[in-house]
BALUMMAR-982855 format. One record per atom (N, C-alpha, C): x, y negated, z; residue number from 1; atom name. Coordinates in nm, 3 decimals, padded with zeros to 5 digits, m for minus. Each point is the difference from the previous one (the first is absolute). Layout:
<atoms>
px = X&py = Y&pz = Z&pos = NUM&site = CA
...
</atoms>
This chain:
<atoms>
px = 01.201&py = m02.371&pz = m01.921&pos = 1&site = N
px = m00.053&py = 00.017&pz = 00.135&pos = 1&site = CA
px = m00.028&py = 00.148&pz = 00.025&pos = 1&site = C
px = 00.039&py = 00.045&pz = 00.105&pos = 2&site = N
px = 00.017&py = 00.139&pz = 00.049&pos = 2&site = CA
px = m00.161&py = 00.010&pz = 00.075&pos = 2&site = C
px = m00.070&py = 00.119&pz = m00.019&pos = 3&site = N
px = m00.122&py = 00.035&pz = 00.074&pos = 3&site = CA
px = m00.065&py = 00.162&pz = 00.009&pos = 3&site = C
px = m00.037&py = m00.034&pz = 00.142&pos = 4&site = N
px = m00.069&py = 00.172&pz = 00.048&pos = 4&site = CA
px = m00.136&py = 00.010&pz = m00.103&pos = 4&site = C
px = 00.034&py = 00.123&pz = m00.052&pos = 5&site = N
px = m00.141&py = 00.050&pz = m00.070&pos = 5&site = CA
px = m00.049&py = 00.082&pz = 00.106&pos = 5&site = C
px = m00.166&py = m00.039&pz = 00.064&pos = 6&site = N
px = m00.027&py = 00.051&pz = 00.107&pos = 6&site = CA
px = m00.065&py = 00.126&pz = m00.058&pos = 6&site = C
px = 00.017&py = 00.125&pz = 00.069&pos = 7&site = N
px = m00.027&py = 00.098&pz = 00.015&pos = 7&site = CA
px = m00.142&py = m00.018&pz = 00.017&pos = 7&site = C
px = m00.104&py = 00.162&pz = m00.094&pos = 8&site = N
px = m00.142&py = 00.021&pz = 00.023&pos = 8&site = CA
px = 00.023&py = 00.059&pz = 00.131&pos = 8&site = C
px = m00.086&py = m00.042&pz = 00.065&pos = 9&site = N
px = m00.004&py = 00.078&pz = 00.138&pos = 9&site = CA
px = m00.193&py = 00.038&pz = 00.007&pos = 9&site = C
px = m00.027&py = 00.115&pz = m00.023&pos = 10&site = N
px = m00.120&py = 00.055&pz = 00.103&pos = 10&site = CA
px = m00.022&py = 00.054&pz = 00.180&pos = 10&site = C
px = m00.082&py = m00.031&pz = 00.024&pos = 11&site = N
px = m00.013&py = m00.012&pz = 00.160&pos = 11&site = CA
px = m00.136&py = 00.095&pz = 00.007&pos = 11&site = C
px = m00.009&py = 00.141&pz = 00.007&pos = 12&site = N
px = m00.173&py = 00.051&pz = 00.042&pos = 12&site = CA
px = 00.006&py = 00.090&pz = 00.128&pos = 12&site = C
px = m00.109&py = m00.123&pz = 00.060&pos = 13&site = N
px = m00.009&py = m00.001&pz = 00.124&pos = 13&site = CA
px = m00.155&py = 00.072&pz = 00.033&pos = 13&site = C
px = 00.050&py = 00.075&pz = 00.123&pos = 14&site = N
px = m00.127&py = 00.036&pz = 00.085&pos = 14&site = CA
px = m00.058&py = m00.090&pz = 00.073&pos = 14&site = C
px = 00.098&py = m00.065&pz = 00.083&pos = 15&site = N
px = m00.049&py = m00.115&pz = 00.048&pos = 15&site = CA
px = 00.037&py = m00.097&pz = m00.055&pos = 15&site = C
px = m00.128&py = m00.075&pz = m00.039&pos = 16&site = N
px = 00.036&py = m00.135&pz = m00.063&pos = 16&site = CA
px = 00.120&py = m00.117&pz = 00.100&pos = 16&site = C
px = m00.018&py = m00.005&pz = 00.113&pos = 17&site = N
px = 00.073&py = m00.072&pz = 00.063&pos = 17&site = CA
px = 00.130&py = 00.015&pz = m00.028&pos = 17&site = C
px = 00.054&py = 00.110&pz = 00.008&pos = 18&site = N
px = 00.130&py = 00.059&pz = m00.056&pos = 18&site = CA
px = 00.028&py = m00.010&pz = m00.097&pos = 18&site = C
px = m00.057&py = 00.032&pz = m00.144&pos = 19&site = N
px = 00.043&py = m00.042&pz = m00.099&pos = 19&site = CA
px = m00.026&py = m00.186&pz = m00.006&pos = 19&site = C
px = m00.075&py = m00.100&pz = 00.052&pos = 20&site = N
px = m00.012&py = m00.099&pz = m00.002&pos = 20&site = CA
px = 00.123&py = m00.048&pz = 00.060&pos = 20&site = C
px = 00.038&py = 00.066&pz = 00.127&pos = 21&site = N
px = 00.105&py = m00.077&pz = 00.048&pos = 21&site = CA
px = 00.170&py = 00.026&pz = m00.092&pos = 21&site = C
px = m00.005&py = 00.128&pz = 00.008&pos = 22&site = N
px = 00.126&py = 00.032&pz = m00.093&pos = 22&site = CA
px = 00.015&py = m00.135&pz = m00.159&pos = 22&site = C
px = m00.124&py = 00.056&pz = m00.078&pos = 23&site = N
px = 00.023&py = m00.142&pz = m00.108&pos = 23&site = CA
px = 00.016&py = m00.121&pz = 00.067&pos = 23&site = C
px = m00.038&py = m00.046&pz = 00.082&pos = 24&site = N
px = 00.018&py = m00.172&pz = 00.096&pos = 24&site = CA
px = 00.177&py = 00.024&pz = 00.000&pos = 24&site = C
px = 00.067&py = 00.083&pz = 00.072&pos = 25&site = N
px = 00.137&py = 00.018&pz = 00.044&pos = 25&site = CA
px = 00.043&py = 00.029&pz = m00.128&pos = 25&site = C
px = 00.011&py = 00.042&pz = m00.052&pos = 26&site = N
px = 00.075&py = 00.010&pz = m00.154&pos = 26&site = CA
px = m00.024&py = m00.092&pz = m00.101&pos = 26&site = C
px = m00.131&py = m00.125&pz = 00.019&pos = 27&site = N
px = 00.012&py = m00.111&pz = m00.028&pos = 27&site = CA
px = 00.097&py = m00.111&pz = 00.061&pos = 27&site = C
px = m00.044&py = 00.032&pz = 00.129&pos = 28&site = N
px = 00.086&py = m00.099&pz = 00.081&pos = 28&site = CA
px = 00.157&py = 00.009&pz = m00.004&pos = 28&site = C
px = 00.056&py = 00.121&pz = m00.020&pos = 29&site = N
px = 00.149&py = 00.016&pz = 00.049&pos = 29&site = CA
px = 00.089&py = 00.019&pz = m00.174&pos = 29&site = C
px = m00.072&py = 00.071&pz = m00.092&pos = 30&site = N
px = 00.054&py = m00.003&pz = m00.100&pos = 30&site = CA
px = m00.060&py = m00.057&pz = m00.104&pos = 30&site = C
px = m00.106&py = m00.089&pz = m00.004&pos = 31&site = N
px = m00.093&py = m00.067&pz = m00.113&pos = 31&site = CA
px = m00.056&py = 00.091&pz = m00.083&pos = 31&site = C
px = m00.011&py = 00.163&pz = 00.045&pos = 32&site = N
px = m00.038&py = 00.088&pz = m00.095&pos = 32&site = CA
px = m00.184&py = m00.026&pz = m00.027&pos = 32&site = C
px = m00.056&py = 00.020&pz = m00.065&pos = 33&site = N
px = m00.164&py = m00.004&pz = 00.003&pos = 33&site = CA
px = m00.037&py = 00.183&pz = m00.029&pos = 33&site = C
px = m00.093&py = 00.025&pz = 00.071&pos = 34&site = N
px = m00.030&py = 00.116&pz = 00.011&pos = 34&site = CA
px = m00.168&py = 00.057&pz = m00.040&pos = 34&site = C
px = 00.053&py = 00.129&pz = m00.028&pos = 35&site = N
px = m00.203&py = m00.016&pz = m00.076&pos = 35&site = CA
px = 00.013&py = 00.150&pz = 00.078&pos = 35&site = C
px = m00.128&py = m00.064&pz = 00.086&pos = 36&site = N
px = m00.035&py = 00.087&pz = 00.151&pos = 36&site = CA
px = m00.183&py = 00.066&pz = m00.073&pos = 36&site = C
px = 00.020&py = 00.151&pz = 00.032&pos = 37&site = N
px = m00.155&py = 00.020&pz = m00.021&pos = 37&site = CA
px = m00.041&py = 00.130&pz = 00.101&pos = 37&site = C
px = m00.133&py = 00.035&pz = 00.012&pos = 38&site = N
px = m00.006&py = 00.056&pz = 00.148&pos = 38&site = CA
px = 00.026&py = 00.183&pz = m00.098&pos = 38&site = C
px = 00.069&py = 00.084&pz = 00.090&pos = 39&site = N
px = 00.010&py = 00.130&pz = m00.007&pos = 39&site = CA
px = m00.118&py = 00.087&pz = m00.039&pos = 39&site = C
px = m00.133&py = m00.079&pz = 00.046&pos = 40&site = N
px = m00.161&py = 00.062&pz = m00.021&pos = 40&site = CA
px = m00.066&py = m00.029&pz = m00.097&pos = 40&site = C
px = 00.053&py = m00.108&pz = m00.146&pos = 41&site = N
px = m00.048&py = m00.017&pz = m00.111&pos = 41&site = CA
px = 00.078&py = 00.123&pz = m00.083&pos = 41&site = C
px = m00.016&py = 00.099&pz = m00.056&pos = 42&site = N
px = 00.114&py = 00.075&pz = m00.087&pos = 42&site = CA
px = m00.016&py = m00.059&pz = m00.163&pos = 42&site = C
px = m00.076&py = m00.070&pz = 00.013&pos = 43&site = N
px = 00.035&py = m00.086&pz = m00.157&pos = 43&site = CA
px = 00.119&py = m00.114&pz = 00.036&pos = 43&site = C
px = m00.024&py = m00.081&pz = 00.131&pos = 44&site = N
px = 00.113&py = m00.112&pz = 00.015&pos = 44&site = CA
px = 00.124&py = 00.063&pz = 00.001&pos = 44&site = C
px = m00.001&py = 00.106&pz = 00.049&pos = 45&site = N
px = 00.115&py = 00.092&pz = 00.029&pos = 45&site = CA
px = 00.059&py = 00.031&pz = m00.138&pos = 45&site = C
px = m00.074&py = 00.061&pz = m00.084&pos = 46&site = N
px = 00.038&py = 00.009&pz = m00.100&pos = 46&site = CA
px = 00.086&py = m00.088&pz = m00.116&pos = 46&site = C
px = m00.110&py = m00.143&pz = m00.003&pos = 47&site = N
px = 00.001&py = m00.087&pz = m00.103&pos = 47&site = CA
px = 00.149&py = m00.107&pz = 00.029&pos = 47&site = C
px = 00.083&py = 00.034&pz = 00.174&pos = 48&site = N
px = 00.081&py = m00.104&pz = 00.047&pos = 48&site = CA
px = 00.092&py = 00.088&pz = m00.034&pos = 48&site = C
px = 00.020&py = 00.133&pz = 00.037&pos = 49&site = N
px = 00.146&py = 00.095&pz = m00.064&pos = 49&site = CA
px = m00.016&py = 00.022&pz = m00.116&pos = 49&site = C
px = m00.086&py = m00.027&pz = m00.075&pos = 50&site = N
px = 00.027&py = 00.003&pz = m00.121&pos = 50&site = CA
px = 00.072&py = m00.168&pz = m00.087&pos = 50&site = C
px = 00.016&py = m00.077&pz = 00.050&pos = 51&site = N
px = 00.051&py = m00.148&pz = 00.030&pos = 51&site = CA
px = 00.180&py = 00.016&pz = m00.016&pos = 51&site = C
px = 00.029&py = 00.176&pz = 00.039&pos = 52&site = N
px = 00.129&py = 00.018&pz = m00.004&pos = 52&site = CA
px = 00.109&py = m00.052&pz = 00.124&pos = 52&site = C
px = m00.054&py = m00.038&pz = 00.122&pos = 53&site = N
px = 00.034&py = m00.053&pz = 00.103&pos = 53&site = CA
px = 00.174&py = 00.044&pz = 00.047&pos = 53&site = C
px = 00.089&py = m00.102&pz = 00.030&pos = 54&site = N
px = 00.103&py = 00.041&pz = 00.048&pos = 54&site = CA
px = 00.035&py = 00.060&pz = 00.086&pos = 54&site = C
px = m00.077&py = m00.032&pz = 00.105&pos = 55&site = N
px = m00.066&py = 00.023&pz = 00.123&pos = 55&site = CA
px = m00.112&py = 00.014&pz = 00.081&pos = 55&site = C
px = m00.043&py = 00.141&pz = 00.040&pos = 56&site = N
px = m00.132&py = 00.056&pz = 00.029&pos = 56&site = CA
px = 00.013&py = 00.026&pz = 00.148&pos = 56&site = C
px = m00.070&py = m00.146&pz = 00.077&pos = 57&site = N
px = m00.002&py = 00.079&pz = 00.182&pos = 57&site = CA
px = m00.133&py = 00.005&pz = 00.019&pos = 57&site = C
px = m00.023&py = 00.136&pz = 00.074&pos = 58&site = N
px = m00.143&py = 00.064&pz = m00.013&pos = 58&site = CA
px = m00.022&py = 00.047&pz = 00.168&pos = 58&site = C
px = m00.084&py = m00.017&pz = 00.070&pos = 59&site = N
px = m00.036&py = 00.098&pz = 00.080&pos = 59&site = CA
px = m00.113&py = 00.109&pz = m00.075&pos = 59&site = C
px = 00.104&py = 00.125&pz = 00.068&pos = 60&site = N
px = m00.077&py = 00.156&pz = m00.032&pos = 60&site = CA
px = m00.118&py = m00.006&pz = 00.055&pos = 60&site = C
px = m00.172&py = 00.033&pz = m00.018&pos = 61&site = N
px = m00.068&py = 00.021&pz = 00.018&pos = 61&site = CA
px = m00.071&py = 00.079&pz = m00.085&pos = 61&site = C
px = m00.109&py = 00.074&pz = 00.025&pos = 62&site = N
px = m00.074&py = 00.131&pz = m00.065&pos = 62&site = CA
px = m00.018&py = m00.068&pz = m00.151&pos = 62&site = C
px = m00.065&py = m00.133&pz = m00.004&pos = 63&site = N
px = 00.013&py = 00.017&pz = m00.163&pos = 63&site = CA
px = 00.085&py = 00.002&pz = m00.095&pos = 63&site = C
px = 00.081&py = m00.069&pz = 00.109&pos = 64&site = N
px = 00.172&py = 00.004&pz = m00.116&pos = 64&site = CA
px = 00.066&py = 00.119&pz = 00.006&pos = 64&site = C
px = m00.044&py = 00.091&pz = 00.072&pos = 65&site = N
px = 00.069&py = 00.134&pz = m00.019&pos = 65&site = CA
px = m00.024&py = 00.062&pz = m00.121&pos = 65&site = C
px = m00.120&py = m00.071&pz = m00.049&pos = 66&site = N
px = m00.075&py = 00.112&pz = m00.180&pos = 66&site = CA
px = 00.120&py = m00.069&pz = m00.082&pos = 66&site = C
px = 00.086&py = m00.106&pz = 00.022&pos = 67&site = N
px = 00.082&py = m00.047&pz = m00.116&pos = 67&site = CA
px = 00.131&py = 00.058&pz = 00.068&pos = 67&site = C
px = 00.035&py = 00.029&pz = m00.188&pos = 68&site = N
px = 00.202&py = 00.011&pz = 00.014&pos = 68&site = CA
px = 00.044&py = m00.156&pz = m00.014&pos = 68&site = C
px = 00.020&py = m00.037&pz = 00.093&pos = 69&site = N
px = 00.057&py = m00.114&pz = m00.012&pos = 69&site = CA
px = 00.166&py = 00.010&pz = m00.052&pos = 69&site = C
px = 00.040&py = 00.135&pz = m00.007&pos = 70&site = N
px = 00.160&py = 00.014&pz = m00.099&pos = 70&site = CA
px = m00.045&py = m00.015&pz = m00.126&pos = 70&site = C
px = m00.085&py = 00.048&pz = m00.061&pos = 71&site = N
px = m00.069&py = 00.026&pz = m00.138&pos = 71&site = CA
px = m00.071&py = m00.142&pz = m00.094&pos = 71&site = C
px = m00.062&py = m00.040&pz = 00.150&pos = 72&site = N
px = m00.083&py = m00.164&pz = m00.074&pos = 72&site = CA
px = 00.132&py = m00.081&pz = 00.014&pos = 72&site = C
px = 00.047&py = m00.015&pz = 00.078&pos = 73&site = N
px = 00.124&py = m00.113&pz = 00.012&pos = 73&site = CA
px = 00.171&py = 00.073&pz = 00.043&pos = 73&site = C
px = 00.053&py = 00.071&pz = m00.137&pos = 74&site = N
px = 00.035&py = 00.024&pz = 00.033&pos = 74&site = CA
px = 00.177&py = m00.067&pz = 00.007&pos = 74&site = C
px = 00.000&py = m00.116&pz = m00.052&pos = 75&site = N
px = 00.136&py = m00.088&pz = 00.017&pos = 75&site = CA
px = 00.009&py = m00.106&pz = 00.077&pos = 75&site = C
px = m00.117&py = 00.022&pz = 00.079&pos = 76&site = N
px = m00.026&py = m00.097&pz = 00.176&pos = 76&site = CA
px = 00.097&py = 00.059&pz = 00.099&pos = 76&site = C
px = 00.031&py = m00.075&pz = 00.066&pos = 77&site = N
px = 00.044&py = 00.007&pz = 00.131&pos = 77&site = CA
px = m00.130&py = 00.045&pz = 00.129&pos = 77&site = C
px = m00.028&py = 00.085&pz = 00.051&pos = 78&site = N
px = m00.117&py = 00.046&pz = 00.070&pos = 78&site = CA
px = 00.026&py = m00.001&pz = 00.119&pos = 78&site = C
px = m00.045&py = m00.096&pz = 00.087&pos = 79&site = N
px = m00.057&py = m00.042&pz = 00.174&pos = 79&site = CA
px = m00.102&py = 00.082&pz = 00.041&pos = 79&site = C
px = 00.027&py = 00.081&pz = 00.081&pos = 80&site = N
px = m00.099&py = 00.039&pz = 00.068&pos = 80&site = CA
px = m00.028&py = m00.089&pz = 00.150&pos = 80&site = C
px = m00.087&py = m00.094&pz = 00.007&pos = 81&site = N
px = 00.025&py = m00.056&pz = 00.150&pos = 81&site = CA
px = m00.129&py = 00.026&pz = 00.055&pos = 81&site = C
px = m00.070&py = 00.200&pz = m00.003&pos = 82&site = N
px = m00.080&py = 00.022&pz = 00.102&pos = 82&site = CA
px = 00.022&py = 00.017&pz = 00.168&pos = 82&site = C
px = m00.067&py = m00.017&pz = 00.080&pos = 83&site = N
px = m00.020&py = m00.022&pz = 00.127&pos = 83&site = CA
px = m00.004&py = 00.134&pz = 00.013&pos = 83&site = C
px = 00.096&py = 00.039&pz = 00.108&pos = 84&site = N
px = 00.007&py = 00.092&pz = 00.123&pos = 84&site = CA
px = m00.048&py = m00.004&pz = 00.094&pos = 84&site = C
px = m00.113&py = 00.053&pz = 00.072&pos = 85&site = N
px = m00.075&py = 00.000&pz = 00.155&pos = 85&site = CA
px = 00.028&py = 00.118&pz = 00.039&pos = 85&site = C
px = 00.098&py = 00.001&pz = 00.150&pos = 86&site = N
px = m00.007&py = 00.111&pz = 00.006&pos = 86&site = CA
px = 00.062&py = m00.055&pz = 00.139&pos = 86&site = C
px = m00.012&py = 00.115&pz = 00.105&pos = 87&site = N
px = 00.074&py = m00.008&pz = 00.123&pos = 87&site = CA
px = 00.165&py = m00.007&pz = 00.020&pos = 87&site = C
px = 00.053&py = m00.069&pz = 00.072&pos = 88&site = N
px = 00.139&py = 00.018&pz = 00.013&pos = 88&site = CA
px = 00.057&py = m00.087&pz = m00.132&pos = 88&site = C
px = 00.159&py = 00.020&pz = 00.015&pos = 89&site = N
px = 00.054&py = m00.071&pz = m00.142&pos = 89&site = CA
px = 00.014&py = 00.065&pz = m00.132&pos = 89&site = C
px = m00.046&py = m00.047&pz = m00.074&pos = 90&site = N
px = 00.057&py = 00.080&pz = m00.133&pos = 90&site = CA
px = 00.084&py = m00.056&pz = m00.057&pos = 90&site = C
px = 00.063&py = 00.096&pz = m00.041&pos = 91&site = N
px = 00.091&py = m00.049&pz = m00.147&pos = 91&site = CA
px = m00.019&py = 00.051&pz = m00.165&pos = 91&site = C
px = m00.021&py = m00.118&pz = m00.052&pos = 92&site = N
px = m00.038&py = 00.045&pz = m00.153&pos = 92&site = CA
px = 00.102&py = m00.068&pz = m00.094&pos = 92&site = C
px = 00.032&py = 00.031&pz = m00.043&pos = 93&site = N
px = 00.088&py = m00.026&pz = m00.105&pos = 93&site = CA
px = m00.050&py = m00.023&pz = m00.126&pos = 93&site = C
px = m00.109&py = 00.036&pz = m00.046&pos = 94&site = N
px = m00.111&py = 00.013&pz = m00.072&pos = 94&site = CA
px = m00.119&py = m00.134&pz = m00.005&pos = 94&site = C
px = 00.024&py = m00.082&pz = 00.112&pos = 95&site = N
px = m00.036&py = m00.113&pz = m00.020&pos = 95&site = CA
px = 00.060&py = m00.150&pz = 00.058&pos = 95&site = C
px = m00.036&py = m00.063&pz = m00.077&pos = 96&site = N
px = 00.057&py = m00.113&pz = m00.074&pos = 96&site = CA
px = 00.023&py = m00.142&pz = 00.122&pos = 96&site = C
px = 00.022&py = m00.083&pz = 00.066&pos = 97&site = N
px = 00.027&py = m00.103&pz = 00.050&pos = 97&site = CA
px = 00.002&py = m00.115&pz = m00.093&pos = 97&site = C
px = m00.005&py = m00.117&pz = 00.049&pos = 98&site = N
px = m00.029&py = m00.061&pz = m00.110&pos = 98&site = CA
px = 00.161&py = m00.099&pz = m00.039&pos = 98&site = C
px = 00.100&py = 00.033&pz = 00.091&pos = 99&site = N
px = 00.138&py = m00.069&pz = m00.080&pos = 99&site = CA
px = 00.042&py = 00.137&pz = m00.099&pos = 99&site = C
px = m00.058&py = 00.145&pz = 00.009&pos = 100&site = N
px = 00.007&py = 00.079&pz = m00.133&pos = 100&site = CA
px = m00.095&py = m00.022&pz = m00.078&pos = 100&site = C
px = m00.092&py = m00.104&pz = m00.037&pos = 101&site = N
px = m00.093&py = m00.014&pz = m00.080&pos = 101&site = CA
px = 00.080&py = m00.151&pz = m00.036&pos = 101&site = C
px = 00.018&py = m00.059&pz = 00.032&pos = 102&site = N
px = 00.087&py = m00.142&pz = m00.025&pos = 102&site = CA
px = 00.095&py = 00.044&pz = m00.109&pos = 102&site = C
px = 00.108&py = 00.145&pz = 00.043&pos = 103&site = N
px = 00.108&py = 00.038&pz = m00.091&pos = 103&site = CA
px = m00.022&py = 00.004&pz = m00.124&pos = 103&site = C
px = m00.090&py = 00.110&pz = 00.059&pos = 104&site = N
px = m00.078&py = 00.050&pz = m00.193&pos = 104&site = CA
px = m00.009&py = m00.091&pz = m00.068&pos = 104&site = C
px = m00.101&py = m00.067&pz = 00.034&pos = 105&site = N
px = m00.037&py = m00.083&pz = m00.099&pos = 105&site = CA
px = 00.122&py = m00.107&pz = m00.050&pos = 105&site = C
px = 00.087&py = m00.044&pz = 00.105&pos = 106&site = N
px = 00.133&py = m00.064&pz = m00.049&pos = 106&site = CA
px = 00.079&py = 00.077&pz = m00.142&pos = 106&site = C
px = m00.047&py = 00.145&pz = 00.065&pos = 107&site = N
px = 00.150&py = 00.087&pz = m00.093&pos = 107&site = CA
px = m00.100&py = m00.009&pz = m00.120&pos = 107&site = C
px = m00.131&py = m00.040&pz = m00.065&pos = 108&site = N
px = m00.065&py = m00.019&pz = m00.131&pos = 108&site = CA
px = 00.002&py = m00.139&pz = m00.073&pos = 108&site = C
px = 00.059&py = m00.084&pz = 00.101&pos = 109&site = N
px = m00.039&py = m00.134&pz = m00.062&pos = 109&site = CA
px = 00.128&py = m00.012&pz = m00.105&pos = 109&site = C
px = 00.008&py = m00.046&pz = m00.118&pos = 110&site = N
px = 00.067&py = 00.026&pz = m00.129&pos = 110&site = CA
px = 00.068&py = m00.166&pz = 00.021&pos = 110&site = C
px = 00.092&py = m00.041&pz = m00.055&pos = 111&site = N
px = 00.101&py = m00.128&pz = m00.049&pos = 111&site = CA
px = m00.048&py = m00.054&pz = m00.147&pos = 111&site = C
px = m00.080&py = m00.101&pz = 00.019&pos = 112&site = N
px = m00.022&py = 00.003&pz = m00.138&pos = 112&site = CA
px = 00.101&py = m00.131&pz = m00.082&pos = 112&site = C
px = 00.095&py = 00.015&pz = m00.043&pos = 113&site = N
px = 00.104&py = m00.062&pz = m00.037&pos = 113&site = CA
px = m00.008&py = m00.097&pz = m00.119&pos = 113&site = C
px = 00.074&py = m00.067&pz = m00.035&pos = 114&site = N
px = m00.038&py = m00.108&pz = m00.136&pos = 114&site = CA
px = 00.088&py = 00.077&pz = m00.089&pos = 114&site = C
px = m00.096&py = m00.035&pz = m00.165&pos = 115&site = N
px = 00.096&py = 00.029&pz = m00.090&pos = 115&site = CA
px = 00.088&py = m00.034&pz = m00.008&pos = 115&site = C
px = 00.125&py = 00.028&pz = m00.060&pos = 116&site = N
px = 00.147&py = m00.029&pz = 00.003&pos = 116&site = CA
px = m00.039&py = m00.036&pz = m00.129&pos = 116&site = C
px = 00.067&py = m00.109&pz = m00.041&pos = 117&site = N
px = 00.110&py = m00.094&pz = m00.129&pos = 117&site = CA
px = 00.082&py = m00.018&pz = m00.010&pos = 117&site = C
px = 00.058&py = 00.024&pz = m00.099&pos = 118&site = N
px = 00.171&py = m00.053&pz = m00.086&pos = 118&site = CA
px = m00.033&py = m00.124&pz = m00.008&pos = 118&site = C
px = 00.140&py = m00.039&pz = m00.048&pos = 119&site = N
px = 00.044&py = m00.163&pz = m00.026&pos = 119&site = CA
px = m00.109&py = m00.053&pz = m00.104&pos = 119&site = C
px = m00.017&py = m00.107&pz = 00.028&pos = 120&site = N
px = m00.108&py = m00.064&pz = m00.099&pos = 120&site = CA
px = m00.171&py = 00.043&pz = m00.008&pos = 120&site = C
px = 00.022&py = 00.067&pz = 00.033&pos = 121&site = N
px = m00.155&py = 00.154&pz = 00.047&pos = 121&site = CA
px = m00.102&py = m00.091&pz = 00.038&pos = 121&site = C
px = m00.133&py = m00.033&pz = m00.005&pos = 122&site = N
px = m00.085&py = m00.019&pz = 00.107&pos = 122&site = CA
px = m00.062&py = 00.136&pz = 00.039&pos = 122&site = C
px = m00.041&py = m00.005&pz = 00.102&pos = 123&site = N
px = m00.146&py = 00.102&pz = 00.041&pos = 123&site = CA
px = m00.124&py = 00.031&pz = m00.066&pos = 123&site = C
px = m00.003&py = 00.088&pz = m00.027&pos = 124&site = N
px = m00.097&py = 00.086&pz = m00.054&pos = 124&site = CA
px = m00.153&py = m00.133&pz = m00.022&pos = 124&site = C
px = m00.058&py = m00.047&pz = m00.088&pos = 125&site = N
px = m00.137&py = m00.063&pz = 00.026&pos = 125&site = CA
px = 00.053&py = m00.176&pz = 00.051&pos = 125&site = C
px = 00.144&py = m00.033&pz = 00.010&pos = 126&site = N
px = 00.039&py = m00.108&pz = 00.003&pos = 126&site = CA
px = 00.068&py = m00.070&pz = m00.126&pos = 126&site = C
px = m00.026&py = m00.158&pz = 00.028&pos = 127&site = N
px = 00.075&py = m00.014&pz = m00.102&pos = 127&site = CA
px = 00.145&py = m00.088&pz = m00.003&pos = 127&site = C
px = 00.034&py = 00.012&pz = m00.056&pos = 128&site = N
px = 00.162&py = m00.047&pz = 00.016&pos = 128&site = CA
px = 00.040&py = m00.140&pz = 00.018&pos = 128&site = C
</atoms>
């Protein structure tokens, strides 16, 4: 039987709503489970990239600016999905939508495949 090894995903959010809703949608659409903690604990911050996360979507805010988030996590895939207020339209390229937060996390999820056997073979922990 063929199966997705789901990707660590961290979520640190300024606003809880945002990081609450993002983990709901990445539950809902890819069965991923997500470990969401707020940007204003710098121990949660700490103790979840250190977890080794595949994927790190963060809104930038003043406390997360004291972390290298290249340095703590640095073989994550990194979301920035902070909020722009500003007059007129912007364009950022720099932040994230959430069918590019869908990708990512797609392009981490791994095939986790069955052992292969020769003739006569059972599986590993089976018996014949």
């Amino acid at each position: 039987m063929v199966s997705k090894v789901q990707p660590l995903v961290v979520i640190l959010y300024k606003h809880a709503l945002l990081g609450e809703g993002i983990a709901e949608h990445l539950h809902a659409q890819l069965g991923v489970e997500a470990i969401i903690a707020s940007e204003d604990d710098p121990e949660a911050v700490m103790s979840t990239l250190g977890l080794g996360p595949a994927v790190v979507i963060f809104e930038m805010g003043d406390t997360l600016r004291q972390f290298d988030l290249t340095t703590l996590a640095p073989q994550a895939v990194r979301i920035d999905v902070s909020t722009v207020v500003t007059r007129g339209p912007v364009v950022s390229s720099g932040v994230a939508g959430m069918e590019r937060i869908l990708q990512a996390v797609r392009s981490c999820m791994k095939v986790d495949e069955p052992a292969k056997t020769g003739p006569g073979e059972a599986p590993v922990g089976r018996p014949r």
